[in-house]
N, C-alpha and C positions, 0 to 999 in steps of 0.2 A: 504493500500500500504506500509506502514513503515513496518508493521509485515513479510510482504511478502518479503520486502529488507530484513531485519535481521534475516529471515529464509534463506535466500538463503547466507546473509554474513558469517551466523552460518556454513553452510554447504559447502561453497568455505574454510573455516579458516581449516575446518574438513580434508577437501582434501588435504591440504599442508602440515599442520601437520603430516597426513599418509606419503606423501615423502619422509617428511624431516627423520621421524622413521625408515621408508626402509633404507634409506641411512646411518643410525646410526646404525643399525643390521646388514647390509652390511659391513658396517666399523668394523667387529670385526673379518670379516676374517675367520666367520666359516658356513658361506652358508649365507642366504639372507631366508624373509618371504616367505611363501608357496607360493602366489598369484605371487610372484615375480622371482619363484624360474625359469621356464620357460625361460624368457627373459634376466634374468641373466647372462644363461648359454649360452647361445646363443652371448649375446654380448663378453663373454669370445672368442667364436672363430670367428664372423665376425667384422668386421671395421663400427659398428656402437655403440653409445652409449646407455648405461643400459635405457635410458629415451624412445630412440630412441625404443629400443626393443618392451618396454612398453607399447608403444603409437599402433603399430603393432599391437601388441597382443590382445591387448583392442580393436581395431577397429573390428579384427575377433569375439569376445565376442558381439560387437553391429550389428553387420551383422549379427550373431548367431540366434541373441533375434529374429530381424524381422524376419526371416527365420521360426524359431520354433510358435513364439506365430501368425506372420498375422496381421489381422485383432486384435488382441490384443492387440498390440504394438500399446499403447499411443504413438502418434506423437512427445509430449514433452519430450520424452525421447532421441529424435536424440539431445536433450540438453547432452547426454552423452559424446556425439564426442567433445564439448567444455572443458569437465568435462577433460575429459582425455587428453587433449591437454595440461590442466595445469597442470596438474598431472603430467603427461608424464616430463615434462617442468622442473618442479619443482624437480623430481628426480636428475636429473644431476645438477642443480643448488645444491641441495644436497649435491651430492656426492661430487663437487668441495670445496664448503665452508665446508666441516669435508675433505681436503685434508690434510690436518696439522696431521688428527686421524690417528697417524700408534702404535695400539699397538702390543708390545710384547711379553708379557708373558700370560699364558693362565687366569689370575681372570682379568689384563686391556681387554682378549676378553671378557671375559664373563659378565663382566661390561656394554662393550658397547652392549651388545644386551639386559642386562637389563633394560639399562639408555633406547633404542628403544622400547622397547616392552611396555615400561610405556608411552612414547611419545604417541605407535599408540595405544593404550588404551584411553588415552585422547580423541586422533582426532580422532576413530570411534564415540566415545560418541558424540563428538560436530557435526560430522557428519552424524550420525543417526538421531540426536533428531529433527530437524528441520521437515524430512520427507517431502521433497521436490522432491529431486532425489536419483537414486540409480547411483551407480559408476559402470563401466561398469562388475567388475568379482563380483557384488553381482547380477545384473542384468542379468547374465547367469544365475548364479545359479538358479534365480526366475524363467525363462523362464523354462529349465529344470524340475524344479521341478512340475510346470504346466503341461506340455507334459508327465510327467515322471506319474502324479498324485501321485508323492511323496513328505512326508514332508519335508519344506524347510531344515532343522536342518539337516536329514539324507541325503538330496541330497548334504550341503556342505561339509559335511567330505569326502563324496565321488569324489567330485569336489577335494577337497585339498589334498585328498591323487592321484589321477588320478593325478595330475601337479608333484607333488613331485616324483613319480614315472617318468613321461616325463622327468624332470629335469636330474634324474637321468640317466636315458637310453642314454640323449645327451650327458651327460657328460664322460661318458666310451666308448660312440660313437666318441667322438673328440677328448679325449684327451687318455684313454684309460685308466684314474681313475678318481676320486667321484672330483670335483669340482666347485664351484659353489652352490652346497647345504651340510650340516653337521649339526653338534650340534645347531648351533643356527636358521637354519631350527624349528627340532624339539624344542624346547624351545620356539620358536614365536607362534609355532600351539597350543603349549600344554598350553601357561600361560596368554596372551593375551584376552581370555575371561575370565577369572578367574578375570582380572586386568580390565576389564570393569565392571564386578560385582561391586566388591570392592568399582569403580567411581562412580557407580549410589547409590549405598546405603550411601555413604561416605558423597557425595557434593550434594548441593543445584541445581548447573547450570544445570544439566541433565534436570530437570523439569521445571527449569525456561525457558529455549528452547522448550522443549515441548509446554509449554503455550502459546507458541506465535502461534505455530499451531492451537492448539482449538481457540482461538480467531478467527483465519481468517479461519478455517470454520463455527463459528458462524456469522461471519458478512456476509456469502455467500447466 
């Protein structure tokens, strides 16, 4: 039972972190991460907040999964709808506390989406390793992929450029230029696994998290 608390603390730590990074790549004023790019835009032109968007979105993503997989869909996964309620949560508590972040020249933007993109680097790792749950826009992809009988790898890029693209079509839809998504879009898609590499080869804690999984399927 300890194992299974500090997989699952490992993996709520994972999910806030990811927020807090959105909100820190948001804050550079030059578009927002792929998975977020969606709801972003959407909160630009309706009277609800980036969190608020998010939680939306994600909900259609978990509605998605049962729909696609059925009978598939582990019941433990309607643990997602809680996943993303903090997430969701977390995002605007985010974006409030870097309320003070207004850069203005273009290396303080390109700073804060570096100083993000190392965050959610981080918090994917500490939220992969556990391997408890999936969050709800890796758990489309999975379903997808499933349905698709395509590899997960080749169904995400297709997934993240399919959003990046919606983003975009809303945003010349609403406002009738590019907003909402930009440069640090692209920068988040392109360097963020590279920066996950890096973490698992670099530090210890990726494995040491792992381990706690094998253990409590060996004591199963």
């Amino acid at each position: 039972m300890n194992h299974i608390a500090s997989r699952f603390a490992c993996f709520l730590c994972g999910v806030m972190i990811n927020s807090f990074a959105i909100a820190f790549i948001t804050k550079g004023d030059m578009g927002t991460s792929q998975i977020s790019s969606v709801p972003y835009v959407l909160s630009l032109r309706f009277p609800l907040s980036f969190g608020m968007m998010t939680f939306i979105m994600n909900m259609v993503f978990i509605a998605l999964q049962i729909v696609l997989l059925r009978r598939d869909f582990h019941p433990v996964q309607l643990l997602q709808i809680a996943v993303n309620a903090l997430f969701s949560a977390m995002i605007d508590v985010s974006m409030s506390l870097l309320s003070f972040l207004v850069p203005n020249t273009l290396w303080q933007r390109l700073l804060c989406i570096a100083i993000g993109c190392c965050i959610m680097g981080f918090g994917i790792v500490i939220e992969v390793s556990p391997n408890v749950l999936m969050v709800p826009g890796e758990g489309i992809v999975r379903a997808l992929s499933i349905v698709a009988h395509a590899k997960y790898g080749t169904t995400k890029i297709v997934f993240d450029v399919s959003l990046i693209a919606v983003a975009v079509a809303l945003s010349f839809v609403f406002f009738g230029s590019l907003r909402g998504v930009g440069l640090g879009t692209v920068i988040s898609a392109l360097c963020v696994g590279s920066i996950i590499n890096v973490i698992n080869r670099t530090f210890t804690f990726p494995e040491r998290i792992r381990s706690l999984a094998l253990v409590t399927e060996r004591n199963r």
